[in-house]
ZADO-1210 file (C-alpha; in nm, 4 decimals, padded with zeros to 6 digits):
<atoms>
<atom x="-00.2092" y="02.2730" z="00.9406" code="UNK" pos="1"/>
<atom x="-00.1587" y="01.8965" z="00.8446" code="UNK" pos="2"/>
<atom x="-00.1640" y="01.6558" z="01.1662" code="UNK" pos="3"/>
<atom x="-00.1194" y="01.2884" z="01.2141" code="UNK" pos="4"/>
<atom x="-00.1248" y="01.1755" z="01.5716" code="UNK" pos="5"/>
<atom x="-00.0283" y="00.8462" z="01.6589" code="UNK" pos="6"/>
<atom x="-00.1740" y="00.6760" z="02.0219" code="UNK" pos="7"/>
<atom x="-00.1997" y="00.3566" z="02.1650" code="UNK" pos="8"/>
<atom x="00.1891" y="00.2507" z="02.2064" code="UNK" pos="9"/>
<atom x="00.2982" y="00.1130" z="02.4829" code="UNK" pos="10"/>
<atom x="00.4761" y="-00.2319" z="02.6275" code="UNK" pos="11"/>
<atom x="00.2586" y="-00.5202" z="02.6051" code="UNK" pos="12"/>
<atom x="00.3842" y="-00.8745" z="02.7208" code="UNK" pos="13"/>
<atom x="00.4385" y="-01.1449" z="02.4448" code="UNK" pos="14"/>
<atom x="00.0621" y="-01.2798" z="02.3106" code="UNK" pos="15"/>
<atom x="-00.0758" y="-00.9601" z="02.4194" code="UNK" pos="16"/>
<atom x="-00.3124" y="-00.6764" z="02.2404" code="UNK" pos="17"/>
<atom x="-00.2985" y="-00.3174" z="02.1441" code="UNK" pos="18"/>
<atom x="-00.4738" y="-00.1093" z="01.9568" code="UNK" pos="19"/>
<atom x="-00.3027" y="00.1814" z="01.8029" code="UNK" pos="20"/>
<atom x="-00.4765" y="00.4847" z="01.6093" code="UNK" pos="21"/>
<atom x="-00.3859" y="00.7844" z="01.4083" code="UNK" pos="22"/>
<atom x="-00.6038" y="01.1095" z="01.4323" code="UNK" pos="23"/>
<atom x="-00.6001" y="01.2980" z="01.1300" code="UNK" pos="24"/>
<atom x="-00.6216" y="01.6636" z="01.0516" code="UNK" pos="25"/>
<atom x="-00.5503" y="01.9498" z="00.8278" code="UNK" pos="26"/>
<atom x="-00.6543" y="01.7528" z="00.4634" code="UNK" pos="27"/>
<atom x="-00.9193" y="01.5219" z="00.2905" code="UNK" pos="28"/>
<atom x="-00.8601" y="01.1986" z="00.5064" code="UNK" pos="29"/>
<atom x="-01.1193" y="00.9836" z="00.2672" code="UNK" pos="30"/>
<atom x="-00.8808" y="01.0889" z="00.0004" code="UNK" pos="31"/>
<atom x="-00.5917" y="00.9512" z="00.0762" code="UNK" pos="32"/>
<atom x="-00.4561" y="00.6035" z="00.0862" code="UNK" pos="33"/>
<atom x="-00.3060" y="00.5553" z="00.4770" code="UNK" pos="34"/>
<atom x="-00.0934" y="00.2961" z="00.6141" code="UNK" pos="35"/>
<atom x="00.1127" y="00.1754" z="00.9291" code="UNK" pos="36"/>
<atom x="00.5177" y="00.1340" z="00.8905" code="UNK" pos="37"/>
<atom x="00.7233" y="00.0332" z="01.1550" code="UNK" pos="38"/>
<atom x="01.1159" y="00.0987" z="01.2438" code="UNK" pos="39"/>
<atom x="01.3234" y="-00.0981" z="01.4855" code="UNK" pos="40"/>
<atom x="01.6475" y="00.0101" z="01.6144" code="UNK" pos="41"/>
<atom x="01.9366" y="-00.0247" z="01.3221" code="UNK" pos="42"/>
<atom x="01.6459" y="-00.1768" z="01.0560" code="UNK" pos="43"/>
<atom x="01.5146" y="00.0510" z="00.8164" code="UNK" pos="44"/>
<atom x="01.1212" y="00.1566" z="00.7969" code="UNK" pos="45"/>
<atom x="00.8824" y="-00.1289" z="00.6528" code="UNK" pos="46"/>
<atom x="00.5394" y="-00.1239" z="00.5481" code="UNK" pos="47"/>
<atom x="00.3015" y="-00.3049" z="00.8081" code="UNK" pos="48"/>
<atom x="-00.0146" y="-00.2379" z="00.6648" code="UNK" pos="49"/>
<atom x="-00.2602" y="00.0254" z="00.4441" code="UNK" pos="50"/>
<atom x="-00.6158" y="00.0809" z="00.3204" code="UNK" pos="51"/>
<atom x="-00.7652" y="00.3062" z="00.0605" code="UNK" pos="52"/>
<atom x="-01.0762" y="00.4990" z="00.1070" code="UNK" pos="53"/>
<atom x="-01.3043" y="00.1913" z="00.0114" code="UNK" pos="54"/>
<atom x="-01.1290" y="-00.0834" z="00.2927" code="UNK" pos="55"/>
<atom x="-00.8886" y="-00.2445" z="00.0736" code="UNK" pos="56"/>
<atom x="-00.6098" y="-00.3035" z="00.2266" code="UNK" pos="57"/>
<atom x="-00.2892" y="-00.4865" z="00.2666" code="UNK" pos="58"/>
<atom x="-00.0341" y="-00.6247" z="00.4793" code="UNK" pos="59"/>
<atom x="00.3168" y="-00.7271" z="00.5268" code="UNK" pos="60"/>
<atom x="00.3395" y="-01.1362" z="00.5720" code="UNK" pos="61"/>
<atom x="00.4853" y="-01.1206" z="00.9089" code="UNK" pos="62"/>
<atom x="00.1582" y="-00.9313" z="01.0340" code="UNK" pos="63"/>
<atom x="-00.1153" y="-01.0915" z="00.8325" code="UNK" pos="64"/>
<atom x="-00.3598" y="-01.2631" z="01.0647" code="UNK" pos="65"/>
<atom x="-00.2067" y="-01.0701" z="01.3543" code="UNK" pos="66"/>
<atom x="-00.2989" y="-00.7349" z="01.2787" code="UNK" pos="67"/>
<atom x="-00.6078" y="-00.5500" z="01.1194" code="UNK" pos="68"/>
<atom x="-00.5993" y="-00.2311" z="00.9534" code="UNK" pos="69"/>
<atom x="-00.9191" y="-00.0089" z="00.9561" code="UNK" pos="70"/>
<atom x="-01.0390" y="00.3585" z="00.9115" code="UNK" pos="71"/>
<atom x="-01.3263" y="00.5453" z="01.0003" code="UNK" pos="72"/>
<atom x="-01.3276" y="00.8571" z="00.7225" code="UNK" pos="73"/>
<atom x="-01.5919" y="01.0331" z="01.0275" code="UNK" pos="74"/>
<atom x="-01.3582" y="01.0552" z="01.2889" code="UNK" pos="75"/>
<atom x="-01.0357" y="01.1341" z="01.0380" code="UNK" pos="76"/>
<atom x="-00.9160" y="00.8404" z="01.2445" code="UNK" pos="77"/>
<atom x="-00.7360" y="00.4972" z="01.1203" code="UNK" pos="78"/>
<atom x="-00.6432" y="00.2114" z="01.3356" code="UNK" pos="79"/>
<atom x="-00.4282" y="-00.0702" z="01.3744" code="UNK" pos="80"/>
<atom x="-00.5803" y="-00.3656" z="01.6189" code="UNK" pos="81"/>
<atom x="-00.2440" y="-00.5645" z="01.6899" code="UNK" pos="82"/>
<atom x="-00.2808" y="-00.9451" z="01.8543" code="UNK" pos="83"/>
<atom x="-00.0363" y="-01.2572" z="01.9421" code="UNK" pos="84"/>
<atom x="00.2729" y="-00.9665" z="01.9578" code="UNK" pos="85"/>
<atom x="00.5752" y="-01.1223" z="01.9480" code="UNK" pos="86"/>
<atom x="00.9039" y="-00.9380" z="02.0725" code="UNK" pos="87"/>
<atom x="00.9929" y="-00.8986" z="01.7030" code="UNK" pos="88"/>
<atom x="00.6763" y="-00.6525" z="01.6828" code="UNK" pos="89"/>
<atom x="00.9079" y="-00.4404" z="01.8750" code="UNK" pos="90"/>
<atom x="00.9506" y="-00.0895" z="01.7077" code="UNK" pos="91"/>
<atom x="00.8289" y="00.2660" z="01.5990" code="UNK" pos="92"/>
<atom x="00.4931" y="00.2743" z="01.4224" code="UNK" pos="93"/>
<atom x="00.4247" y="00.5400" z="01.2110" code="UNK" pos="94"/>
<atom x="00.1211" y="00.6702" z="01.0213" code="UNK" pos="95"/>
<atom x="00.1801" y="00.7516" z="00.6599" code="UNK" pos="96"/>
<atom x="-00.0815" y="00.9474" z="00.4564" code="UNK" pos="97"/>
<atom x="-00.0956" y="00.9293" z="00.0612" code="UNK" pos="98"/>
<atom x="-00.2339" y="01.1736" z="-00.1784" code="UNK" pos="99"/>
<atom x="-00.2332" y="01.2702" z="-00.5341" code="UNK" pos="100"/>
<atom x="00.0145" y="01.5276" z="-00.4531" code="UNK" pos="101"/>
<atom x="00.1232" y="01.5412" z="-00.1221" code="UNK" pos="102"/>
<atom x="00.2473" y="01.2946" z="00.1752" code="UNK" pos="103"/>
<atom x="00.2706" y="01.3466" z="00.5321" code="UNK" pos="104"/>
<atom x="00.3891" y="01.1154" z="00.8374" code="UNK" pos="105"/>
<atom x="00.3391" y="01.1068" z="01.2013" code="UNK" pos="106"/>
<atom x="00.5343" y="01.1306" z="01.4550" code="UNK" pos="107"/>
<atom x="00.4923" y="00.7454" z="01.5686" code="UNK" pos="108"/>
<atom x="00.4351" y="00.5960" z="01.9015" code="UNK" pos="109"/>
<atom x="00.6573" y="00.3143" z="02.0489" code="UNK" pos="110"/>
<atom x="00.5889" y="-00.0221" z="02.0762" code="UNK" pos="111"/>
<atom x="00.7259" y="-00.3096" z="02.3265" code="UNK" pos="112"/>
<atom x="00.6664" y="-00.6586" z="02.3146" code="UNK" pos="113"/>
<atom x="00.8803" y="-00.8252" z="02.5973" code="UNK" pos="114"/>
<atom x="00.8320" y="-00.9952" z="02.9233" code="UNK" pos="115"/>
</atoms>
């Protein structure tokens, strides 16, 4: 049975630091390509950030510098270190995983930036 877990949400004041991961089960996580995406209220789902097996990875402009992407293909785990939030970090975070064939998502965990 395919997992992904999301953890680490939470409400964080403005400037502040979380750490979100995604625990992975149920298929070959060094095979697939995973990534963060992130939906606010009334916005549609956009891509914050993903890395392939190797640690190439990628982000969306309003994150880069911000947030790091990472993996570690021992624990089935991937993580997303998040720093200077701003409100508009506000939103759902999801954990996508990409295969050859298939693609699953979590569940996502919430995020709030606010004082």
């Amino acid at each position: 049975q395919v997992q992904l877990v999301e953890s680490g949400g939470g409400l964080v004041q403005p400037g502040g630091s979380l750490r979100l991961s995604c625990a992975a089960s149920g298929f070959t996580f060094s095979s697939y390509v995973m990534s963060w995406y992130r939906q606010a209220p009334v916005k549609e789902r956009e891509l914050v950030a993903a890395i392939i097996s190797g640690g190439i990875t990628n982000y969306a402009d309003s994150v880069k510098g911000r947030f790091t992407i990472s993996r570690d293909n021992a624990k089935n785990t991937m993580y997303l270190t998040m720093a200077s939030l701003k409100p508009e970090d506000t939103a759902g975070y999801f954990c996508k995983a990409r295969g050859r064939k298939y693609l699953y998502w979590g569940q996502g965990t919430r995020v709030t930036v606010s004082s």
